[in-house]
Structure formats: C-alpha cells, structure tokens
C-alpha positions, 0 to 999 in steps of 0.5 A, spaced: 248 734 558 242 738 554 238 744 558 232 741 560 226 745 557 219 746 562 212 748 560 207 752 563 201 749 561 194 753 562 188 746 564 182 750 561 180 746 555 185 740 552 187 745 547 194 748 551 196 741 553 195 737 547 200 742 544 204 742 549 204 734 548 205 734 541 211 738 540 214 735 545 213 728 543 218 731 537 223 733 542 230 729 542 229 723 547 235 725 551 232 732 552 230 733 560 222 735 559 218 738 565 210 741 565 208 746 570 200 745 570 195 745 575 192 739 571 195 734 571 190 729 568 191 732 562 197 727 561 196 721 562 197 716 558 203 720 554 208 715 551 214 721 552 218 721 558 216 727 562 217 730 569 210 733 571 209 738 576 203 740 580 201 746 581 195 749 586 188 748 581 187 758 583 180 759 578 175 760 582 180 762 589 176 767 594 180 773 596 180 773 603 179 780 606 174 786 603 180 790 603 185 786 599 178 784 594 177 792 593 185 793 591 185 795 583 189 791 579 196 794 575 195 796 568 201 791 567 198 785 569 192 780 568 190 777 574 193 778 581 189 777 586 192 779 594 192 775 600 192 767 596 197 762 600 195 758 593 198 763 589 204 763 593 205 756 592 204 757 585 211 762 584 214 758 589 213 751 586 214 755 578 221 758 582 224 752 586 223 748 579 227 752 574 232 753 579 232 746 581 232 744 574 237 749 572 231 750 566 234 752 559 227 754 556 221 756 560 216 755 554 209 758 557 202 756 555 199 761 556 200 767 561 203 774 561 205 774 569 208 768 568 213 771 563 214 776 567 216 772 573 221 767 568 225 774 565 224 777 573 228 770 576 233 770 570 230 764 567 229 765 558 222 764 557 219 763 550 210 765 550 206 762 546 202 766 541 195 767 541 190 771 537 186 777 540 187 785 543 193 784 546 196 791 545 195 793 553 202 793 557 202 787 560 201 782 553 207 787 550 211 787 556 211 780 557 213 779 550 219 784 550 221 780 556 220 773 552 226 771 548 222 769 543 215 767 541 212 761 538 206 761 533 203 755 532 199 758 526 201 761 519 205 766 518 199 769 514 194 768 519 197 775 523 194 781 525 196 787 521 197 790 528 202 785 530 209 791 532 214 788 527 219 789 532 214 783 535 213 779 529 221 779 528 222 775 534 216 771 533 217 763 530 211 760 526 210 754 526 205 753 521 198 750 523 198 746 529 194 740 529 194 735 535 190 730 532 193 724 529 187 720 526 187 719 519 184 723 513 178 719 510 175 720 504 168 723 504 164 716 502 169 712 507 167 716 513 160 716 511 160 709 510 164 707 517 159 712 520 153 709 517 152 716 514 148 717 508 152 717 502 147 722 498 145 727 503 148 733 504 150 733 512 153 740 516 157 739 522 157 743 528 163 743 532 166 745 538 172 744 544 172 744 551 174 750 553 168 754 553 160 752 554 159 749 548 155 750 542 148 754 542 143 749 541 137 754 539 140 757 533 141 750 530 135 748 531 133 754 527 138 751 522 135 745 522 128 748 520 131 753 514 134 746 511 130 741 512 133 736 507 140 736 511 143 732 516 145 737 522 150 733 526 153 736 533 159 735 536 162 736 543 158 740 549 152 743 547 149 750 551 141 749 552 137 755 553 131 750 555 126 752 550 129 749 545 124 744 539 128 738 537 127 736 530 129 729 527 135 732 521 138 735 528 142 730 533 147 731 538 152 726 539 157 729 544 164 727 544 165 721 539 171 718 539 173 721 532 172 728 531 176 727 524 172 723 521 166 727 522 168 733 519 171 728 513 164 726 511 160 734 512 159 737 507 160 745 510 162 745 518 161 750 523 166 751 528 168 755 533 175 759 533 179 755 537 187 754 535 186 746 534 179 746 532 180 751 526 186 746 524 182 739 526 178 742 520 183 745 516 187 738 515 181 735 512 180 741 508 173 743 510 167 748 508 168 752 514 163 756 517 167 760 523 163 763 529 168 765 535 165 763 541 168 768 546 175 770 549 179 773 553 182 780 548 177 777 543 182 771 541 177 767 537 173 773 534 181 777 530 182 769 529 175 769 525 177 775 522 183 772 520 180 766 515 175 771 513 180 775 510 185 770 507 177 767 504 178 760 509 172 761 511 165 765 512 162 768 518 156 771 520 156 777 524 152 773 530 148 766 530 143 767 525 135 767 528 132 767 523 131 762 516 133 766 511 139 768 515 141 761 516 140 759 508 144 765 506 149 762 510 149 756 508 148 759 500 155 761 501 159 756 505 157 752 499 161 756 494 168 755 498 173 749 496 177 748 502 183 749 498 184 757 502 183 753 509 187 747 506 194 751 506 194 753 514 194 746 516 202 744 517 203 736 517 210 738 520 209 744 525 209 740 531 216 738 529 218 745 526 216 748 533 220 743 537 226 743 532 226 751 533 225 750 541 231 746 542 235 750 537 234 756 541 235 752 547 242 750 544 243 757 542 243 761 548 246 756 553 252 753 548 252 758 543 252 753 537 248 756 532 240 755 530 240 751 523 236 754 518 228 752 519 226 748 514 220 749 510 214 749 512 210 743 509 204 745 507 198 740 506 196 737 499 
C-alpha cells in the first residue's frame, strides 16, 4: 500500500486550500490523502477521496492569565501563545493523526511551528514556499528541519537572498493556478460580460485573504481617467468619504474571475500567489500593489515581477491624477508575454508527481523520476 501523505492547510483566505486541492486531484487515486485544517468548509464539494480532519479554529484565542499573556515569545517561533487548551488540541489532533495514519509526508500549508513539530515527532514534512523576510530563525530552522521545500511559483521569481543550501532542496513547480475556467478571447469575454468591445476597461482585483482593495484610490483613478471603464472585483476597503463615480463599479465576487481579467485592457492586483497567476495564465498588463503580509510576502513578490519586467508598481496607491495617469501611461506599454512565461499550466501536476515520488523515495528507496520540463504558457 502507498504512504499517505497529510497536509496541513492554513483557513486564512482560499488561497492555501485551493493549492492544497489542486495537486491533490493529481494525485494517484490509490494514494490515502488527509487535510489537517481548521477550515473544513473549504472542501467542500471536491470531487477527490480525502480524509478531512478538524482542527480548533486558535485566531483570535484569549490567553488566560496576565502572567502568561506577559511571556515573550522565543526567537525560533512565530506565534505560541501560553495557556490554550485549543493549542493543545491542536498538536494533540496533528500528532495522533500522523501517527494513526502512519503519514509518509506531512505537506504544511503553511506554518514554521508546524514543521518543527513534524521533524520533532519523526514524521518527513515538506513546507511550502512563500515570498517574504524569512531570514529569522524560526523560518530557516523550520526549513532545515523539512525534507524538502515546494515552490509553487518559478524558479526566476526567487529572491537573491534565498541561502543556496535552501534552494538546493527546494522544488519549483512552476506558476500554480487553481482556476480552471477557460481563457477567453478578449472580444469573447467582453461579448459574454456585455462589455463594451472599444473601451478601454482596467480591472482591479483582489483575494479573500486580506480587507480588500482600497476604495478611495479608484476613485481617484476614475477621475484622472475618465474615458476607462473601472471595474473591481472582490472585497473592497471603504474609508467613508468616498465620491462614486458612473466609469467606477464594484462587482464583488463574480462567478468568473477569469473572464474579467480576459476582457481588461491593464489590471491591478494584489501579490497573492494564485491571484499574480489568475493573471498571468490570461497574459495581462499588470499593475502589481502587494496588499500587506506577514515578513513582507506580497511586497518581495512585487519586487520580483518587477524586476523580471512582468509588471509595474508604484510605491503607494497614487492620490493624485498625475500619478494615476502616469501609472496607467506605463501599464500600457507592457505585453503580457513577461507575465505569460510564469504561468505553468502542468505545475499542479509536477508538484504532486514530485511529492509522491519523495514520498516513494523516503519509505521504499525506489528512486525519484526525473521532473519533466515545466510547460510554459503559449
């Protein structure tokens, strides 16, 4: 019988769960696949045989005590409250599991602690990358404990400051994009929106794993660029002096995010993993604002795309009307081919054929098959 292999899957935001989902529908269907997560809503309706376990839901727990609130926090982890009956549960649950199981690979999506606690009771863990400051002792020890590290992004989107001994055990898939929602032509989608064909239209964009996109600044935007359509989608941050203007239009969450970026002439997204290759897959003019993160994520991801010429960034959301037509000035000069290349239509399954064959390689000693090449978008 294969070893199972579990995940661990954070709940903030979809973004860690639809990764989760997408490699492991490309899993073998005889491989016994578990997710630890303490938010199980997030799977429903996957069509894959999974074993889901529920763990204590600990944002937002009260430490009981002033005395244990008051104890400092050691350097090699990230957040470890005293005096949480839930936490307790929560290693308890994570530790009867892998050993009940008899787990082969614990996959963590994401969390330093975690893979400490994997390494700590035995169990071959693999941590899956992020962008960000993750120099501090807790990230580096976490992934020297790993066995390996999954990037689900490509390889030229790494920081320079990455330690080589790190990236030399670090797998990149490619760009990973959970949606499957065909690619439209441009007139296609505009047609199948009711889009005007002619105007220019911009698209701003954001995931669920922050408060949204800030309202004000578009509506700055709408005035500097009157003759474009403005169109948002997703949650939105409202200050509440905002003016709303007839070229501006939130839509919230639509059933097809794909087809909105498909009929934009330029979008503005944040730097979210699946949200940077939503875009790219439909080869976009993007205009990158990292929302922020924890160890500047989304900000070193920015400065990655940026530098790769994938897209442009302003320092900070523009608040006047030159800024945003200068802004716009320059999102019109990119082609999308940058951003195109990071999109990886076959990362899902390199990620999971590279799991299941580590997997295969630590317990059985047969030996990992060659990766195949990543396949890069047309």
């Amino acid at each position: 019988m294969k070893k199972p292999i579990a995940f661990f899957v954070h709940h903030q935001g979809r973004g860690h769960a639809n990764r989760t989902m997408a490699v492991a529908a490309e899993f073998a269907r005889d491989r016994p696949v578990s997710v630890l997560t303490a938010g199980p809503h997030l799977f429903e309706g996957f069509a894959r045989d999974i074993e889901i376990v529920t763990l204590p839901d600990m944002i937002g727990a009260g430490v009981p005590t002033p005395r244990l609130y008051a104890e400092p926090t050691p350097q090699v982890m990230h957040c470890v409250p005293l005096g949480l009956s839930a936490m307790r549960r929560t290693m308890r649950t994570i530790l009867d599991h892998l050993d009940a199981r008899d787990v082969g690979l614990f996959v963590v999506d994401v969390s330093a602690e975690i893979a400490l606690l994997a390494r700590i009771a035995s169990v071959p863990a693999v941590q899956i990358r992020m962008h960000g400051d993750r120099s501090d002792i807790g990230h580096v020890g976490a992934y020297e404990a790993c066995v390996g590290m999954l990037a689900p992004f490509d390889e030229r989107m790494e920081q320079d400051d990455y330690p080589a001994s790190l990236r030399a055990k670090t797998f990149y898939s490619g760009g990973l994009c959970t949606s499957v929602d065909g690619v439209l032509s441009r007139a296609e989608a505009r047609e199948k929106l009711g889009l005007d064909p002619e105007r220019e239209i911009v698209v701003a964009v954001t995931g669920g794993g922050g408060s949204g996109t800030p309202y004000a600044p578009l509506t700055v935007a709408a005035r500097a660029v009157p003759d474009a359509l403005w169109l948002t989608l997703g949650p939105t941050h409202r200050e509440g002096h905002e003016t709303d203007f007839s070229n501006l239009r939130e839509l919230g969450w639509v059933p097809s995010v794909t087809d909105y970026l498909a009929a934009a002439d330029i979008v503005v997204a944040s730097a979210g993993d699946n949200t940077v290759h939503e875009v790219a897959r439909v080869g976009g003019r993007l205009v990158v604002m990292p929302e922020w993160r924890y160890f500047g994520e989304q900000t070193r991801k920015a400065e990655a795309l940026v530098r790769l010429g994938a897209a442009i960034q302003a320092p900070v959301w523009p608040g006047d009307l030159q800024g945003w037509r200068d802004l716009v000035a320059r999102a019109r000069t990119l082609d999308g081919t940058a951003l195109r290349g990071l999109y990886a239509p076959d990362a899902a399954r390199r990620a999971a054929g590279w799991l299941e064959g580590l997997t295969d390689e630590l317990w059985h000693g047969a030996t990992e098959p060659p990766a195949p090449p990543i396949v890069a978008a047309g």
